[in-house]
PDB file as gemmi writes it, atoms N, CA and C in Angstrom:
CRYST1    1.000    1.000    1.000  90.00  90.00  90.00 P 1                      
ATOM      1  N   UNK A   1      64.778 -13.018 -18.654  1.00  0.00           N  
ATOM      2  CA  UNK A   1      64.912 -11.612 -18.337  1.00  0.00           C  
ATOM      3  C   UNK A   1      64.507 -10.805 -19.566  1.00  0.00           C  
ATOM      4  N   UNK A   2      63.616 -10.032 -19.383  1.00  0.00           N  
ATOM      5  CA  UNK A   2      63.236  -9.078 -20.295  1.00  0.00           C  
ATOM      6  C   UNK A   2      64.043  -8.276 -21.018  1.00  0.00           C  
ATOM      7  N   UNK A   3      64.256  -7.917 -22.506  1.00  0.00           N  
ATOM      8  CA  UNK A   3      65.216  -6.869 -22.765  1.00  0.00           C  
ATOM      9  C   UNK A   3      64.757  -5.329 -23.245  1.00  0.00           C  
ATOM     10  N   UNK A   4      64.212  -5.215 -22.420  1.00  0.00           N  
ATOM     11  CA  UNK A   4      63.949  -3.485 -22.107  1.00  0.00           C  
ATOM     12  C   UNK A   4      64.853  -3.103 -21.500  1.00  0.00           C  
ATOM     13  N   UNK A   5      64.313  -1.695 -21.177  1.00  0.00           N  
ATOM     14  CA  UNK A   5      65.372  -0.784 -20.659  1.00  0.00           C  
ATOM     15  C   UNK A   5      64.508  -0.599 -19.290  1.00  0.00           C  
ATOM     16  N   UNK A   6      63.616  -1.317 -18.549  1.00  0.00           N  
ATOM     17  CA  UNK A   6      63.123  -0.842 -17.319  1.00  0.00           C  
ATOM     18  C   UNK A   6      62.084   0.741 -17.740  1.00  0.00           C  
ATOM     19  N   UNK A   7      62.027   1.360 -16.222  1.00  0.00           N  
ATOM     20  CA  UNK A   7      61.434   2.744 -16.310  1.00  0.00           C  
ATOM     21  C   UNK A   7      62.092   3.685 -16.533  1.00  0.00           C  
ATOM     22  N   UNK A   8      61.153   4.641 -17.668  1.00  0.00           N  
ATOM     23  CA  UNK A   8      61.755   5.978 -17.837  1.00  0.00           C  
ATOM     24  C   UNK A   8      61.604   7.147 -17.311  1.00  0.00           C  
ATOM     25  N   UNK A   9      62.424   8.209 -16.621  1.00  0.00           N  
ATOM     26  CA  UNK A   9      62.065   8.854 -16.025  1.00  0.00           C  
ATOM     27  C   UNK A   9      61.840   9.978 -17.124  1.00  0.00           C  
ATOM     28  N   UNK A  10      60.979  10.923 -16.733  1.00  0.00           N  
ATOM     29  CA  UNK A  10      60.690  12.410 -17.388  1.00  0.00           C  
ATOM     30  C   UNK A  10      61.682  12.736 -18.830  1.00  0.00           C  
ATOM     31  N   UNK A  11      62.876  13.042 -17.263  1.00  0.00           N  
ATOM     32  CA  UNK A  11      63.772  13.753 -18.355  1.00  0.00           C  
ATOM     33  C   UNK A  11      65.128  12.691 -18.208  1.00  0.00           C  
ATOM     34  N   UNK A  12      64.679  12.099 -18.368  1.00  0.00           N  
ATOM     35  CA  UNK A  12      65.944  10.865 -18.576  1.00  0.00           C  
ATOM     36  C   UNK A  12      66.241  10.865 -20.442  1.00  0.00           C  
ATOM     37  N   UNK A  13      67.529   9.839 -20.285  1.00  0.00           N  
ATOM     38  CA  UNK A  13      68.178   9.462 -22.055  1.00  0.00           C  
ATOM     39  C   UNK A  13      66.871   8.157 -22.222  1.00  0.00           C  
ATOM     40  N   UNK A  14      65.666   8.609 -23.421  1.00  0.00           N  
ATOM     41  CA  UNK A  14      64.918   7.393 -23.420  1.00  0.00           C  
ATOM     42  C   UNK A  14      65.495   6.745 -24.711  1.00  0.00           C  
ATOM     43  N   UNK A  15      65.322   5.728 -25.131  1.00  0.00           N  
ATOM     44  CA  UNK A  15      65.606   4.858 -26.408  1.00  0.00           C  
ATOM     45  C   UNK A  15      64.328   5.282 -27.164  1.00  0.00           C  
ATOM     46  N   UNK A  16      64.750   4.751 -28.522  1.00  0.00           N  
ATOM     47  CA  UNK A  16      63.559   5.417 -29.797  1.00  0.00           C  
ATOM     48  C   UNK A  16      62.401   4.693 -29.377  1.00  0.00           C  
ATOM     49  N   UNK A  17      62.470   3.232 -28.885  1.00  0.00           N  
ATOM     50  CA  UNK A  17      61.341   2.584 -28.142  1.00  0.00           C  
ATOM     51  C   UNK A  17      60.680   3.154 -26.653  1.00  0.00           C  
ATOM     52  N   UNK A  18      60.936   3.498 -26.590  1.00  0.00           N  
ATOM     53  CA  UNK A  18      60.656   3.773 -25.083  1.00  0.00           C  
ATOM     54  C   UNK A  18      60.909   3.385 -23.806  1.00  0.00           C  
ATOM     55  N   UNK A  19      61.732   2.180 -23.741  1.00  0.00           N  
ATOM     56  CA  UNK A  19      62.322   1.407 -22.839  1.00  0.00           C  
ATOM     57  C   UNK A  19      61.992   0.462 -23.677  1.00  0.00           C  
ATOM     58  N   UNK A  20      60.597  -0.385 -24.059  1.00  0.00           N  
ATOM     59  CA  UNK A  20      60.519  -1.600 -24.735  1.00  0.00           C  
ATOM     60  C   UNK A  20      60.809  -1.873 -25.278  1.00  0.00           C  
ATOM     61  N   UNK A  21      60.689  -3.340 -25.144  1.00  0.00           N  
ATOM     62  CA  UNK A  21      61.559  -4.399 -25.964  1.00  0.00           C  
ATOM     63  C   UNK A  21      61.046  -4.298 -27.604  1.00  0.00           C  
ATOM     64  N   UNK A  22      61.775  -4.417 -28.464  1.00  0.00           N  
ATOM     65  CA  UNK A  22      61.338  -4.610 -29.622  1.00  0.00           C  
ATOM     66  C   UNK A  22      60.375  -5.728 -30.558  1.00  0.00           C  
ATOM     67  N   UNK A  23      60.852  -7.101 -29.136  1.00  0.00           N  
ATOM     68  CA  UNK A  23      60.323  -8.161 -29.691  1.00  0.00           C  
ATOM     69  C   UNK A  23      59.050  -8.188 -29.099  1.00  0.00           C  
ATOM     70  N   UNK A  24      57.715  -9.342 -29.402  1.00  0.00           N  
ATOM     71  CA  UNK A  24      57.069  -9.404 -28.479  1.00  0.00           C  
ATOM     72  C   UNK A  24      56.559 -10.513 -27.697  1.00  0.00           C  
ATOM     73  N   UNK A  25      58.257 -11.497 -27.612  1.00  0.00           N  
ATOM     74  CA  UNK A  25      57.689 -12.201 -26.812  1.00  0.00           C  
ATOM     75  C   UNK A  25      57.609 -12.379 -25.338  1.00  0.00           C  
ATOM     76  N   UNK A  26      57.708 -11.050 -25.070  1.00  0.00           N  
ATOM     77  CA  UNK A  26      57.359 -11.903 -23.259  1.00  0.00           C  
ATOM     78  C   UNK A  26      56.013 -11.158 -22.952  1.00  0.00           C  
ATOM     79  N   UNK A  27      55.163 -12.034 -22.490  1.00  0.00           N  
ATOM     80  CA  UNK A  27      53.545 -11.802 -22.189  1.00  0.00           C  
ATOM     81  C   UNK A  27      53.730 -11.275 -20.910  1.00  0.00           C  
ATOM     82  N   UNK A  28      54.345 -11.149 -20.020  1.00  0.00           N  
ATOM     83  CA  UNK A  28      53.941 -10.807 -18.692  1.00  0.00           C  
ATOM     84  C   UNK A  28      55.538 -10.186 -18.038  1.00  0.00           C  
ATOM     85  N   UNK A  29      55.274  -9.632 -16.887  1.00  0.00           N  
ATOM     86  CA  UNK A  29      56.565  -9.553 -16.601  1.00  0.00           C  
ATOM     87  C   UNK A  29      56.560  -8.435 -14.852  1.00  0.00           C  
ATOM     88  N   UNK A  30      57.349  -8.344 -14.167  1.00  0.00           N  
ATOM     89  CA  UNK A  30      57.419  -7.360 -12.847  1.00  0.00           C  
ATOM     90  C   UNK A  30      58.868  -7.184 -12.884  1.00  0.00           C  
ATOM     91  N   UNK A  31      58.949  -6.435 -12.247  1.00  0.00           N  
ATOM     92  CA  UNK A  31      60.507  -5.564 -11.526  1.00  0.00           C  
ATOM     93  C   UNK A  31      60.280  -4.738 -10.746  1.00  0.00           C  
ATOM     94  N   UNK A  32      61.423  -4.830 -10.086  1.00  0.00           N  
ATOM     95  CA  UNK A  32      61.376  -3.627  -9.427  1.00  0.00           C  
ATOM     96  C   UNK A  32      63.043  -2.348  -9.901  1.00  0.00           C  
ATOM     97  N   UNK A  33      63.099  -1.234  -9.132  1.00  0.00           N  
ATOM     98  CA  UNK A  33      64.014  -0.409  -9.601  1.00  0.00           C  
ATOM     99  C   UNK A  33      64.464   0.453  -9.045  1.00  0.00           C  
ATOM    100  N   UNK A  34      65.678   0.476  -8.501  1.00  0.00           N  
ATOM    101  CA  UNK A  34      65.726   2.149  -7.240  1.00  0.00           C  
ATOM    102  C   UNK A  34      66.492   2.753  -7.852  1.00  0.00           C  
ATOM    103  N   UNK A  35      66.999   4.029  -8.274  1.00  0.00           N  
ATOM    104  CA  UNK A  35      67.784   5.016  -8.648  1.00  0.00           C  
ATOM    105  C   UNK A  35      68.426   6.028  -7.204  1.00  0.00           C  
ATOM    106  N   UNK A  36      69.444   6.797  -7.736  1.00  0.00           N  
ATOM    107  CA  UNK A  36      70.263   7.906  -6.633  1.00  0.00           C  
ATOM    108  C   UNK A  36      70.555   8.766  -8.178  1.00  0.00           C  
ATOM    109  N   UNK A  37      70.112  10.482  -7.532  1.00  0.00           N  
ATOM    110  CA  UNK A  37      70.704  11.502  -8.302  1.00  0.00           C  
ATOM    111  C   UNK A  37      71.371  12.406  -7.228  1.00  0.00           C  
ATOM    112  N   UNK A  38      72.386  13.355  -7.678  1.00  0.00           N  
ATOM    113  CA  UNK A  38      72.754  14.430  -6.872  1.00  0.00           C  
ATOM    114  C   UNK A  38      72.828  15.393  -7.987  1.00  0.00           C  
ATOM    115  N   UNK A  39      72.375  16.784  -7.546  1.00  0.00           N  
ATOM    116  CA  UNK A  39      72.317  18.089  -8.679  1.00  0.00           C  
ATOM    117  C   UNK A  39      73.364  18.814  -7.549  1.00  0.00           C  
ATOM    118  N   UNK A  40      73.778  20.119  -8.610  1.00  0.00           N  
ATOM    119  CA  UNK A  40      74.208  20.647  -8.170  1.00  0.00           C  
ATOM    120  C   UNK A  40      73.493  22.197  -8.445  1.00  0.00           C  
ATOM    121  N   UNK A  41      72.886  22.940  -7.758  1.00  0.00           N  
ATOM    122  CA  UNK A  41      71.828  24.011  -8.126  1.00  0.00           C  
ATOM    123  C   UNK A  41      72.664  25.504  -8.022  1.00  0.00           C  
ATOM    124  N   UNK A  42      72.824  25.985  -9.292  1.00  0.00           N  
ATOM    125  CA  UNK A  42      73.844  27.326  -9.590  1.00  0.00           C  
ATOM    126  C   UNK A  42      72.131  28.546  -9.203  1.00  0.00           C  
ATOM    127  N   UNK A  43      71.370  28.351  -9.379  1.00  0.00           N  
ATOM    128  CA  UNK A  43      70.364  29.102  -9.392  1.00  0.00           C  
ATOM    129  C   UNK A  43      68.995  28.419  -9.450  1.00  0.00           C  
ATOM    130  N   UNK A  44      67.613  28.597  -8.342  1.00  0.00           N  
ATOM    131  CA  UNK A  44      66.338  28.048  -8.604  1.00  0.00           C  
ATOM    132  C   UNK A  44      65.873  29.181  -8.055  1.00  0.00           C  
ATOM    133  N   UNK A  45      64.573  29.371  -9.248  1.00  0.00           N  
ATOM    134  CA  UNK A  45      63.915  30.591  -8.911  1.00  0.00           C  
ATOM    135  C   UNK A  45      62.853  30.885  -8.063  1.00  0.00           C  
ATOM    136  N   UNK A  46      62.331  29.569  -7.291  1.00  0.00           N  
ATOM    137  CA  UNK A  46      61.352  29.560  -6.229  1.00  0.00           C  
ATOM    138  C   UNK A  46      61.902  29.692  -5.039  1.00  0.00           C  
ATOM    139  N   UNK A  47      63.143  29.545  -4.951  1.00  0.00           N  
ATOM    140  CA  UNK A  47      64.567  29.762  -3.809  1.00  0.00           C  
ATOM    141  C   UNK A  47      65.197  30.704  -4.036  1.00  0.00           C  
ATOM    142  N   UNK A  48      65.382  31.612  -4.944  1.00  0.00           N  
ATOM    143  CA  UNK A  48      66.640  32.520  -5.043  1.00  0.00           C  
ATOM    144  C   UNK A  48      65.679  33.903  -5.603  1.00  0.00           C  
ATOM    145  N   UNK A  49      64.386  33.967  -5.951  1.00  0.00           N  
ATOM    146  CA  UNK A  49      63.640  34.532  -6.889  1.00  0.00           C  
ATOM    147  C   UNK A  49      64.305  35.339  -7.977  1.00  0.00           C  
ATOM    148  N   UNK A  50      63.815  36.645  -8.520  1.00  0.00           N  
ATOM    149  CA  UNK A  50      63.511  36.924  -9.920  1.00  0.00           C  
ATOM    150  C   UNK A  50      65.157  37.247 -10.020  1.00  0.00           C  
ATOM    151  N   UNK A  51      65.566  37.119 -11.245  1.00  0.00           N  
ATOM    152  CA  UNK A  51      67.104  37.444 -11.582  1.00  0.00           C  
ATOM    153  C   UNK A  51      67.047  38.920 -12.417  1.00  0.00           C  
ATOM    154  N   UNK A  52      66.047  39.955 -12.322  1.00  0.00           N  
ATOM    155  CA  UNK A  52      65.744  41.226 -13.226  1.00  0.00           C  
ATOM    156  C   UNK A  52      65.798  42.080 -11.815  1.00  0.00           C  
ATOM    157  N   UNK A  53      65.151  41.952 -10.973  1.00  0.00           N  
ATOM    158  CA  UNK A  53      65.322  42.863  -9.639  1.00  0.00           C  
ATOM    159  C   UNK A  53      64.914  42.213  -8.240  1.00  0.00           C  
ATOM    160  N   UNK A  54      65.564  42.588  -7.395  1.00  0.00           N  
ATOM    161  CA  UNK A  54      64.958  42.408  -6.065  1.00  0.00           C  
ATOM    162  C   UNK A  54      63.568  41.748  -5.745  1.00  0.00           C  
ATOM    163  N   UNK A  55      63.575  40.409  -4.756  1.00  0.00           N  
ATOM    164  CA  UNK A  55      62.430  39.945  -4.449  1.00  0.00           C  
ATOM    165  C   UNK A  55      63.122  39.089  -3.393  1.00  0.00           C  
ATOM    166  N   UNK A  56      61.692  38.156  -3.169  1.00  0.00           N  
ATOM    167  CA  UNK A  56      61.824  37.563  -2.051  1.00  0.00           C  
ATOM    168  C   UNK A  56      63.166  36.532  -2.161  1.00  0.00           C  
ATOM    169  N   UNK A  57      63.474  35.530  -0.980  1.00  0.00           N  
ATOM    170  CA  UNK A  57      64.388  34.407  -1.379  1.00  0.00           C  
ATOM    171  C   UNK A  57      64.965  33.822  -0.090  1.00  0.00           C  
ATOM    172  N   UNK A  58      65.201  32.819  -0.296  1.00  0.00           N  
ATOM    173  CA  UNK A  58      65.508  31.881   0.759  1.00  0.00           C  
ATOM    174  C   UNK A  58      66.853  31.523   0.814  1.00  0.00           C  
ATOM    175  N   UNK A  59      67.740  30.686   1.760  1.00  0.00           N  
ATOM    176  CA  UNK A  59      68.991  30.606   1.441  1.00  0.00           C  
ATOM    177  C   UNK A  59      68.749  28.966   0.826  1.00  0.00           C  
ATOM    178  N   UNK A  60      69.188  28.966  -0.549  1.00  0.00           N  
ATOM    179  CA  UNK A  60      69.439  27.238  -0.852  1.00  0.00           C  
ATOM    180  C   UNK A  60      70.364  26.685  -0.691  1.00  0.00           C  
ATOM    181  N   UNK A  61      70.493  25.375  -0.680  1.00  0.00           N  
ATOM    182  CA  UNK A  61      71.216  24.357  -0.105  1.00  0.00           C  
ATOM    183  C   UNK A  61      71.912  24.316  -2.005  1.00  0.00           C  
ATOM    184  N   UNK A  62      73.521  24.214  -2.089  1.00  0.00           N  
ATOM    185  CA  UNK A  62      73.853  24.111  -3.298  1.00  0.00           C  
ATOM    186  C   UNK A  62      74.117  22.282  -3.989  1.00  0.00           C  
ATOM    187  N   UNK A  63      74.005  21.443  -2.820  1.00  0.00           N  
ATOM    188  CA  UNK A  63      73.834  20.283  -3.382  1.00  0.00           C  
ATOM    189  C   UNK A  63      72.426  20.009  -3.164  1.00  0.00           C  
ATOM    190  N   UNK A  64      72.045  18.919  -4.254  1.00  0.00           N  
ATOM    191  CA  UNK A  64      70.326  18.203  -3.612  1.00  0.00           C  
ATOM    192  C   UNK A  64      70.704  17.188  -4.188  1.00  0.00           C  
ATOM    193  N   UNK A  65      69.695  16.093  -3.112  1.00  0.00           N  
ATOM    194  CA  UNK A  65      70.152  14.792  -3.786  1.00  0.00           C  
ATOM    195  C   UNK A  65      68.861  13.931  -3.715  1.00  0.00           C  
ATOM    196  N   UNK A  66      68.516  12.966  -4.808  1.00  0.00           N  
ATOM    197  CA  UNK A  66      67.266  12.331  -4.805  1.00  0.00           C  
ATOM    198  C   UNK A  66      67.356  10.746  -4.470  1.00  0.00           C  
ATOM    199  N   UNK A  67      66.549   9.968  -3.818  1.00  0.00           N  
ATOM    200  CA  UNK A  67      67.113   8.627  -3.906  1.00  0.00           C  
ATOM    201  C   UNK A  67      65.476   7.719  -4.348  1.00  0.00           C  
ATOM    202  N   UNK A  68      65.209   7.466  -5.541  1.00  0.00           N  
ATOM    203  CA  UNK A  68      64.003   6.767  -5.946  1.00  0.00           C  
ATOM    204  C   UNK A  68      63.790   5.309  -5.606  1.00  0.00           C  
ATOM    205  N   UNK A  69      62.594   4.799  -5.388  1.00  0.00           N  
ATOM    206  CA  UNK A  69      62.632   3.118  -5.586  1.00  0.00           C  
ATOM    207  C   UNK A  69      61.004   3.229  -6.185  1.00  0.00           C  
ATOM    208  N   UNK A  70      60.958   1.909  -6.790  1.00  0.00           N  
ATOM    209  CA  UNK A  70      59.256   1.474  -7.178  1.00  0.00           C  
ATOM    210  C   UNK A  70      58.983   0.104  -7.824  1.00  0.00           C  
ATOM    211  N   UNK A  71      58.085   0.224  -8.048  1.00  0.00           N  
ATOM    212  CA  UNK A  71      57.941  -0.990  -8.971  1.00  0.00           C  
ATOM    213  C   UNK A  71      57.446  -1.022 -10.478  1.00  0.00           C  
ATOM    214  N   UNK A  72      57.251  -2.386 -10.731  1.00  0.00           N  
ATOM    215  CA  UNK A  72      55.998  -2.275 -12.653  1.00  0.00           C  
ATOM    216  C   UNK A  72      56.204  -3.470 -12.483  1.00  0.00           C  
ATOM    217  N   UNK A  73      55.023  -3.498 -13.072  1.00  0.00           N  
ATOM    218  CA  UNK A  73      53.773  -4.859 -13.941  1.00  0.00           C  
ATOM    219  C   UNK A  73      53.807  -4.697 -15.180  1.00  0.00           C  
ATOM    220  N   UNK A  74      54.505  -5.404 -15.948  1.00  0.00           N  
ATOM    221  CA  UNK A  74      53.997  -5.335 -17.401  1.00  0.00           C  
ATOM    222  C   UNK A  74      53.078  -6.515 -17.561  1.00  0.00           C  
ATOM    223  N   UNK A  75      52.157  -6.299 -18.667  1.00  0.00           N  
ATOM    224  CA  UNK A  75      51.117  -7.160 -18.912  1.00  0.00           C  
ATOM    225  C   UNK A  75      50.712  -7.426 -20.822  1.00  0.00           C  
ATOM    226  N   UNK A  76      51.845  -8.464 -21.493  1.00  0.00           N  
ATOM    227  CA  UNK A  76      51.688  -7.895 -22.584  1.00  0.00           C  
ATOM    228  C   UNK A  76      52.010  -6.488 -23.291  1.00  0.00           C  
ATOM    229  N   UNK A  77      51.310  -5.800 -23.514  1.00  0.00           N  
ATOM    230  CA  UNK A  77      51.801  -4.333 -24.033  1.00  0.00           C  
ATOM    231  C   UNK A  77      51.565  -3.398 -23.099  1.00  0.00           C  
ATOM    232  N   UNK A  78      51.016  -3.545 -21.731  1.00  0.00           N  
ATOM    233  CA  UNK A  78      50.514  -2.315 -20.620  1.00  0.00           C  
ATOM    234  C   UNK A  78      51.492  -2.793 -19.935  1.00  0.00           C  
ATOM    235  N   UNK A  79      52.353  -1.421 -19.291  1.00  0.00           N  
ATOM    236  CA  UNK A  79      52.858  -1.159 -18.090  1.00  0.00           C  
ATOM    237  C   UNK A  79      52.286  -0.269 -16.889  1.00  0.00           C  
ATOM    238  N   UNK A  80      51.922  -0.925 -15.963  1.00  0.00           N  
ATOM    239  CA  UNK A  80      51.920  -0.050 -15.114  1.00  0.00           C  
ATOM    240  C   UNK A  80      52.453   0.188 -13.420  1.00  0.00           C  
ATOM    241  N   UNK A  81      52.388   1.061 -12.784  1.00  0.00           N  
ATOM    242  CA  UNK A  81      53.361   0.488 -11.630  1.00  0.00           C  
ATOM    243  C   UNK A  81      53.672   2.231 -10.879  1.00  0.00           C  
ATOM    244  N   UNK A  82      54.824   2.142  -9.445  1.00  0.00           N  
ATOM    245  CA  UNK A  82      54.209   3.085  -8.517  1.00  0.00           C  
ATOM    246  C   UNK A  82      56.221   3.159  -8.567  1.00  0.00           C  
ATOM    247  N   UNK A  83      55.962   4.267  -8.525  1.00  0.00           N  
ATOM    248  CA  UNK A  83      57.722   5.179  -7.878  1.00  0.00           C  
ATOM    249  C   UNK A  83      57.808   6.286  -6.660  1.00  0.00           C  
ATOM    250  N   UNK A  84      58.427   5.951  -6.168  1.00  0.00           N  
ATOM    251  CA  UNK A  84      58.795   6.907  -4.813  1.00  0.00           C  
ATOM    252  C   UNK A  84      59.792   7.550  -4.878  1.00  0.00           C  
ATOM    253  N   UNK A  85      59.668   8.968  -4.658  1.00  0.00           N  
ATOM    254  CA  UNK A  85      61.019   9.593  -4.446  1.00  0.00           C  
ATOM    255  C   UNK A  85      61.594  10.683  -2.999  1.00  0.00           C  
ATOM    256  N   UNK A  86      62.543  10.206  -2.615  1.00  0.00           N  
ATOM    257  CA  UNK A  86      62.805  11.348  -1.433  1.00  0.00           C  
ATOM    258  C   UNK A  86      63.848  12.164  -1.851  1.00  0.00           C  
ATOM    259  N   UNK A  87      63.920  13.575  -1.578  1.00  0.00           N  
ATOM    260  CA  UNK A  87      64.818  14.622  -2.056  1.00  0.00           C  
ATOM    261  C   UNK A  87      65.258  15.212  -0.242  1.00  0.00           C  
ATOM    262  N   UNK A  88      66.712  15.316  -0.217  1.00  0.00           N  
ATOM    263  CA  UNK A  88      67.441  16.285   0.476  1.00  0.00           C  
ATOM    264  C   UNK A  88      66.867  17.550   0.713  1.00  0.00           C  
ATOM    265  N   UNK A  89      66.651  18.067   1.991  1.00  0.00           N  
ATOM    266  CA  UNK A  89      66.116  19.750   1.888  1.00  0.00           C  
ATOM    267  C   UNK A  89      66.616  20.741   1.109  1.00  0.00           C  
ATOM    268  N   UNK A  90      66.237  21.320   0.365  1.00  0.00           N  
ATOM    269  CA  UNK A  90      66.712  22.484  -0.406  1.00  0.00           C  
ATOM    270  C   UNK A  90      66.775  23.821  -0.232  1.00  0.00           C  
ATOM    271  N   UNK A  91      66.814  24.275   1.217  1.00  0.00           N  
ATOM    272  CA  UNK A  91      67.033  25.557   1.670  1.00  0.00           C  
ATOM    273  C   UNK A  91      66.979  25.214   3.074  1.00  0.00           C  
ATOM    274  N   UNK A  92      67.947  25.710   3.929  1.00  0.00           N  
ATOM    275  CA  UNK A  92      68.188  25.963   4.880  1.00  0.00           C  
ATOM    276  C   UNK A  92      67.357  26.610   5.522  1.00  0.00           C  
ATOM    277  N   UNK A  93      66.714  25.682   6.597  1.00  0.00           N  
ATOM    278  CA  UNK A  93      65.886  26.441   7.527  1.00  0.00           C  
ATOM    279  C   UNK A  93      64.833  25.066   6.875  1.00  0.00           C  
ATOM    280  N   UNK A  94      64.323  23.613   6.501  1.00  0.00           N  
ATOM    281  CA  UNK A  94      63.732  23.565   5.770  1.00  0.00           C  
ATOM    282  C   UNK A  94      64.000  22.100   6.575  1.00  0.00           C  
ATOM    283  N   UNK A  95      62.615  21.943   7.741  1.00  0.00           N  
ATOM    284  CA  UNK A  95      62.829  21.438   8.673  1.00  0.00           C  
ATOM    285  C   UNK A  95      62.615  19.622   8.258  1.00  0.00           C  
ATOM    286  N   UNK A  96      62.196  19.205   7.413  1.00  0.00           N  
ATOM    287  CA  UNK A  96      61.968  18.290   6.518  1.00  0.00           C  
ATOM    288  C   UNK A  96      62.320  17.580   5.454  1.00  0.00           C  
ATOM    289  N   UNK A  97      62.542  16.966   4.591  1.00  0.00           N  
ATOM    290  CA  UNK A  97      63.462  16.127   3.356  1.00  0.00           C  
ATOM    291  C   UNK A  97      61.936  16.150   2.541  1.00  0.00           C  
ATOM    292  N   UNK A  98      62.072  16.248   1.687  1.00  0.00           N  
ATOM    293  CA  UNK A  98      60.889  16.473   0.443  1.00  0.00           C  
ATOM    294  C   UNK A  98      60.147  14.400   0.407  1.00  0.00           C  
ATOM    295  N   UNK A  99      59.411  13.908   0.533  1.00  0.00           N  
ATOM    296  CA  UNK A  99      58.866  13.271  -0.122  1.00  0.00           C  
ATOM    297  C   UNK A  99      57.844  12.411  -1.079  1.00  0.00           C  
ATOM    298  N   UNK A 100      57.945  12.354  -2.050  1.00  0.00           N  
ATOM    299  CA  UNK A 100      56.576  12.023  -3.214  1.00  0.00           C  
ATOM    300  C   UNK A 100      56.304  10.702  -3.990  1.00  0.00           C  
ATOM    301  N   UNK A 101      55.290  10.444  -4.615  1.00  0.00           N  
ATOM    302  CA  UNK A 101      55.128   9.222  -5.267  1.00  0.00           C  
ATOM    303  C   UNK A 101      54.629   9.650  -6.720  1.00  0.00           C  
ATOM    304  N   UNK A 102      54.709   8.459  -7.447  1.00  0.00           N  
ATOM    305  CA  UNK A 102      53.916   8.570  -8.472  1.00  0.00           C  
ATOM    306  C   UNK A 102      53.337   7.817  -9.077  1.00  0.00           C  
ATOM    307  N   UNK A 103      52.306   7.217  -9.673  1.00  0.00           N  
ATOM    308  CA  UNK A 103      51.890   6.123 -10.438  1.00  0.00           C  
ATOM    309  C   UNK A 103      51.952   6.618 -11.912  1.00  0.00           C  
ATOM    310  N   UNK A 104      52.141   5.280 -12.896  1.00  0.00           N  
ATOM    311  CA  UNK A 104      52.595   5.419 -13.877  1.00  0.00           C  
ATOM    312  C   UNK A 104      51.876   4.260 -15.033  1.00  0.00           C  
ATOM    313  N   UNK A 105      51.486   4.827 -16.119  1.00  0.00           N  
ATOM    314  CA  UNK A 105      50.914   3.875 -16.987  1.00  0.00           C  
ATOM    315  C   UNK A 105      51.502   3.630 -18.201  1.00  0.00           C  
ATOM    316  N   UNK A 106      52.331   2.494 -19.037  1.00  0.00           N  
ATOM    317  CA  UNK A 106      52.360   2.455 -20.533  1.00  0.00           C  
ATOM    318  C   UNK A 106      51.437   2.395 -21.024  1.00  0.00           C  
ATOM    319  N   UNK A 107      51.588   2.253 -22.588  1.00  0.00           N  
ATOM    320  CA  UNK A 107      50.878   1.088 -23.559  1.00  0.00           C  
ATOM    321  C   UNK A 107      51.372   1.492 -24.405  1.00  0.00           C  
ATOM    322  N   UNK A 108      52.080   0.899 -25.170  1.00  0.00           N  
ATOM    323  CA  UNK A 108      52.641  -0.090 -26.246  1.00  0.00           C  
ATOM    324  C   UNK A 108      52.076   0.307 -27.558  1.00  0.00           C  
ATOM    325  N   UNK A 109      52.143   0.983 -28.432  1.00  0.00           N  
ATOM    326  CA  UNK A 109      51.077   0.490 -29.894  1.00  0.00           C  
ATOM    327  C   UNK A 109      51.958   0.893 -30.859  1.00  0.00           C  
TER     328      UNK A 109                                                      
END                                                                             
């Protein structure tokens, strides 16, 4: 088993490494990884608009919740690999659940 830390998200707690391992011996490697977030949204400004005066706005939903899965290939010092995420509707009236992907590349140096 590899001793990384797996994938990092954006705005996640990353390590001074980056998830990777310090050592370098493992040449190859896969995983996979699913995550769950829930926010709690006091104010979003594409939903609630401008906070200086009057504008448009929607009613938002005050919980949102995300549930991720994906995978990675490490290869030596390249990672690369695919994440999915689905999000809870975020305004009422919002006939759909948000969902997106992403592909993702390391490298190591």
């Amino acid at each position: 088993m590899p001793d990384d830390f797996g994938s990092q998200a954006i705005d996640s707690l990353a390590t001074s490494s980056g998830g990777f391992s310090s050592s370098d011996t493992h040449r190859w490697g896969a995983y996979v990884f699913a995550g769950t977030e829930g926010r709690v949204v006091g104010h979003n400004t594409f939903l609630d608009g401008n906070l200086f005066h009057h504008s448009h706005s929607v009613d938002r939903q005050v919980l949102v919740g995300d549930l991720s899965a994906g995978f990675a290939i490490v290869l030596s010092r390249v990672e690369i690999g695919y994440a999915h995420f689905f999000r809870t509707p975020e305004f009422r009236g919002q006939t759909q659940a948000d969902s997106f992907g992403s592909l993702f590349a390391r490298i190591r140096f």
